[in-house]
C-alpha positions in Angstrom: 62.1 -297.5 19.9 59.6 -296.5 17.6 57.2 -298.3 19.1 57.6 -296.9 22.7 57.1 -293.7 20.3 54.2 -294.6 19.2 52.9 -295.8 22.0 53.6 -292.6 24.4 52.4 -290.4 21.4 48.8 -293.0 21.9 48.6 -292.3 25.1 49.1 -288.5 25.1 46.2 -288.3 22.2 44.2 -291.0 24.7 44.1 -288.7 27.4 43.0 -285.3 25.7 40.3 -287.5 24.2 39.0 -288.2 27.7 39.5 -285.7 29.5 36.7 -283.8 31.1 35.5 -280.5 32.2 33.9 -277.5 31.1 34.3 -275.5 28.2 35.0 -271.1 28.5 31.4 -270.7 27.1 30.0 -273.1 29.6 31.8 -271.4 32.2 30.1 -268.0 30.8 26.4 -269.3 30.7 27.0 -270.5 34.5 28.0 -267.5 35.9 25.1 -265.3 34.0 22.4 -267.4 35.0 24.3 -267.8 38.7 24.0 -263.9 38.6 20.6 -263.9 37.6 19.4 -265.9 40.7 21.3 -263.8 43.0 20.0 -260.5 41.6 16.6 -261.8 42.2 17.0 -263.1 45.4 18.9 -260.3 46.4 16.2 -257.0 45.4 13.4 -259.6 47.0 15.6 -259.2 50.0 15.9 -255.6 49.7 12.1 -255.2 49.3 11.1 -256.8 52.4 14.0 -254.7 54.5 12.7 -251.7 53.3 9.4 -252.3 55.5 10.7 -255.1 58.1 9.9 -252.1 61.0 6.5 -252.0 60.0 5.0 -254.6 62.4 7.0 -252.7 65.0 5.6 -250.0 64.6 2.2 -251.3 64.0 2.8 -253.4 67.6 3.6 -250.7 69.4 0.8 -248.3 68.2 -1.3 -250.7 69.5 -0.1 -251.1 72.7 0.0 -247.3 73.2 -4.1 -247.4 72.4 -4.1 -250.2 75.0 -2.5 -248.3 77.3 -4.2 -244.9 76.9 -7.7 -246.8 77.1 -7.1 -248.6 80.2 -5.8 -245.4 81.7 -9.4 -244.2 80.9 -11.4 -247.4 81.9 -9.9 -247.8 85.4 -11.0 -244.3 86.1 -14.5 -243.4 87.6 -17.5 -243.1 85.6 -19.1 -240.1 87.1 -16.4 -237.2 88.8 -15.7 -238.1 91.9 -15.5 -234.2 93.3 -18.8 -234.3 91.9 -21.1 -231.8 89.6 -19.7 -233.2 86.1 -19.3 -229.6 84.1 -17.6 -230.9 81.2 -15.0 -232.7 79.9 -11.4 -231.7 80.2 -12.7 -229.6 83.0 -9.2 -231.2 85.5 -6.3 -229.0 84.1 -3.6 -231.9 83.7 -3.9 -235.4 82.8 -2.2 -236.4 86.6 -5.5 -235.1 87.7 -7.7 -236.2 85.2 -10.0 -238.2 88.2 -13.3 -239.6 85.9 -13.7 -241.4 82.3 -14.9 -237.8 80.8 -11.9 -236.3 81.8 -10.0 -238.0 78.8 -11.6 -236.4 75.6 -9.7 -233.7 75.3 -7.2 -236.0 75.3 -4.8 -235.2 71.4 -1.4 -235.6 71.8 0.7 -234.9 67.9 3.8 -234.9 70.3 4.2 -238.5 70.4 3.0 -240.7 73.2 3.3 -239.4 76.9 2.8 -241.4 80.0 0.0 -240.6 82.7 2.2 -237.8 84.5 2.3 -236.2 81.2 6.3 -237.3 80.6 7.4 -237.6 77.1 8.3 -241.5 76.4 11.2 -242.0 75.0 11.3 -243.4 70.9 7.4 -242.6 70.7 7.9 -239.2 69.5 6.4 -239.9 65.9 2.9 -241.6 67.5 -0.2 -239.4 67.2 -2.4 -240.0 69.9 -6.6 -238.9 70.5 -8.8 -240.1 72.6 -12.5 -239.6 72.2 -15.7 -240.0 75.0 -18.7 -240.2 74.2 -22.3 -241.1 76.6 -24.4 -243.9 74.7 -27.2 -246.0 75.4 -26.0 -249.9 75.2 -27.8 -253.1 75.5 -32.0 -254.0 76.0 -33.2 -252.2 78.5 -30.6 -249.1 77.7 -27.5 -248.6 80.1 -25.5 -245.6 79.7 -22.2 -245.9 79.6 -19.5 -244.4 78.6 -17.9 -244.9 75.1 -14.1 -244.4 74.6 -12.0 -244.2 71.7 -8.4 -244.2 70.9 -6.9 -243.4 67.9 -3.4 -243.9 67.5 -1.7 -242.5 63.9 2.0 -242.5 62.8 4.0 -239.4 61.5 5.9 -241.2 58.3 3.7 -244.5 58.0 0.1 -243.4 56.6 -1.1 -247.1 56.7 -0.7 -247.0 60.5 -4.3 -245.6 61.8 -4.7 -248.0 64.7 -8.4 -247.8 67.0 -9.7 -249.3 70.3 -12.8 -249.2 71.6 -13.9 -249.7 75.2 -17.4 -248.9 76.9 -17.4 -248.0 80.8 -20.5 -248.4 82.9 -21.5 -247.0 86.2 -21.4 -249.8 88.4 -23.1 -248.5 91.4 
């Protein structure tokens, strides 16, 4: 009997010996350095939410200045009613009828559309629109130089400009 005993008591000793697994302080050391990846990972993460509606905003500036300047470009060159007096000399922009018309364009209400409607969610956009006359090219052409200048209320870094140049083509 002493023997089965002994032998159980072997056995018992055999198995602590050989058992594996992880000890409390390895346990501790995993989860700090486990927490130390996800804290870093996580405030990299937090940094690029932070300005992930920048190129949104950057996108859509642009296409406002795209779509004030080709509202100016596909307008005469010369007024049509004729004698040129100045420019803003049409009242409202629904009747702004030549390129000149547009450089009293400088809307700090936020973007409007060509009938002079607010667009809605473009309320923060900044918008001016500059004409100039200048001589391009060898021989000289006049034409028409026209710039728009699109700024955002809360994001400094957004100070988009187009540039177009419209001849007389007559």
């Amino acid at each position: 009997m002493s023997s089965i005993r002994r032998l159980s008591a072997d056995l018992k000793t055999s198995r602590l010996s050989n058992s594996r697994g992880f000890t409390l302080i390895e346990m501790i050391i995993a989860i700090v350095v486990l927490a130390a990846a996800v804290s870093g990972i996580l405030f990299s993460f937090t940094a690029n939410i932070g300005k992930s509606a920048d190129p949104m905003i950057k996108q859509q500036a642009i296409i406002i200045a795209q779509a004030y300047l080709e509202e100016a470009v596909l307008k005469s060159y010369s007024d049509p009613d004729g004698g040129e007096t100045s420019s803003c000399e049409e009242g409202a922009r629904i009747q702004y009828d030549d390129v000149a018309d547009y450089d009293c364009i400088n809307d700090t209400a936020g973007a409007l559309d060509q009938f002079g409607g607010t667009l809605p969610g473009l309320s923060n956009y900044n918008i001016a629109v500059n004409v100039s006359t200048v001589n391009i090219g060898a021989p000289a052409v006049t034409a028409r130089r026209i710039d728009v200048t699109v700024t955002h209320d809360s994001i400094t870094s957004i100070n988009h400009s187009l540039t177009a140049y419209r001849t007389s083509y007559y």
